[in-house]
C-alpha positions, -999 to 999 in steps of 0.1 A, spaced: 652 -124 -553 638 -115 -518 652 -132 -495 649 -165 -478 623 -182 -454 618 -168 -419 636 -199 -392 608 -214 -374 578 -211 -396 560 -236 -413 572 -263 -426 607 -246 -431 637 -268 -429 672 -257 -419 700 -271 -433 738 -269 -417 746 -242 -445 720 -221 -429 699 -225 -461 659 -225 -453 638 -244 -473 602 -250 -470 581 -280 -476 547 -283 -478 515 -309 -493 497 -289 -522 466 -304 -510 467 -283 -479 463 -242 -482 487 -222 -487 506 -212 -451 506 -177 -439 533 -152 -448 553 -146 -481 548 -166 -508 581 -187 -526 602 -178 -550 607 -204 -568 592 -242 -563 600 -274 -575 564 -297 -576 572 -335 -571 545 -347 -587 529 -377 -611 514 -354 -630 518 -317 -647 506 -291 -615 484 -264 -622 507 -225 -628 515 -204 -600 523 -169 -597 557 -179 -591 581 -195 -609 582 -235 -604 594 -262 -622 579 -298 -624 596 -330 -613 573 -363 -625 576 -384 -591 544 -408 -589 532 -411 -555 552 -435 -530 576 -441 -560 606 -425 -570 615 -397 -595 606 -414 -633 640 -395 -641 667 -397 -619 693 -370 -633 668 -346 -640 659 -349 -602 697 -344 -594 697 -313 -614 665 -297 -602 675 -307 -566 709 -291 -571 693 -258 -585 664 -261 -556 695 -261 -531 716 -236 -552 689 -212 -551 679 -214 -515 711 -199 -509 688 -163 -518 655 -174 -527 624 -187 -508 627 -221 -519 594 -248 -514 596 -284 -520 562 -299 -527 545 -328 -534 504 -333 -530 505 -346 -492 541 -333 -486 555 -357 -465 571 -389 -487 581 -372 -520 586 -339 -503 605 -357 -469 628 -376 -498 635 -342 -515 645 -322 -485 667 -351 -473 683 -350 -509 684 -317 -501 706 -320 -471 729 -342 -482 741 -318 -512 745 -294 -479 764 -318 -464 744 -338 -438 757 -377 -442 734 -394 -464 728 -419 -439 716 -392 -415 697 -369 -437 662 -390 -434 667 -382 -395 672 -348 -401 646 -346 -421 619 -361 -396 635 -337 -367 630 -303 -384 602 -309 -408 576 -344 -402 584 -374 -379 573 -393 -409 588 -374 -436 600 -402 -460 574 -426 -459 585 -461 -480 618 -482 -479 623 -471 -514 624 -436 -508 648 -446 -479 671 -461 -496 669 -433 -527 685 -408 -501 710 -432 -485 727 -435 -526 717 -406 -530 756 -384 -541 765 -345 -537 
């Protein structure tokens, strides 16, 4: 463990806990500074490795997770982990898949469900959770 993300830097989402977590589009390059810790890829199909450890959520794009407890679980070690770790959330263009994760993300640290897509577009992408599906995902989505 190495400690978290520095506030203010890209792509890096605080959440009322104090937890940082950053999101990012895996089509884009890597940003500047200290690479994660640990990353959970939101993707429809398997990423390529990374030097760091990651795990692998299938999530189609503009759809929702193909498994819906496993996303609960990997969200809930995602936000457990932030707690030390550098934590990234990614998808390929890191704002719907990625947007609906770190709103997920919030609510478990304790952001009203129905407010979590707003905090979401605040401190990471004004269009951060880009279809009424994904929406609606985070507004049922439970801590």
């Amino acid at each position: 463990m190495t400690g978290t993300w520095e506030p203010g830097a890209t792509g890096v989402v605080p959440l009322p806990s104090g937890r940082l977590v950053r999101g990012r589009g895996l089509r884009a390059p890597l940003p500047d500074g200290p690479a994660p810790d640990f990353a959970l890829h939101l993707l429809g199909t398997q990423p390529p490795p990374t030097p760091w450890e990651s795990r692998w959520l299938r999530w189609p794009d503009f759809r929702l997770p193909a498994d819906r407890d496993l996303a609960r679980a990997l969200l809930a070690e995602a936000w457990t982990r932030a707690a030390r770790e550098r934590v990234e959330v990614a998808c390929a263009g890191g704002r719907g898949r990625t947007g609906t994760a770190l709103a997920c993300l919030a609510v478990l640290d304790g952001v009203p469900a129905a407010d979590a897509v707003a905090h979401v577009r605040r401190h990471y992408h004004p269009r951060a959770v880009e279809t009424p599906w994904q929406r609606r995902y985070v507004r049922r989505f439970q801590p």
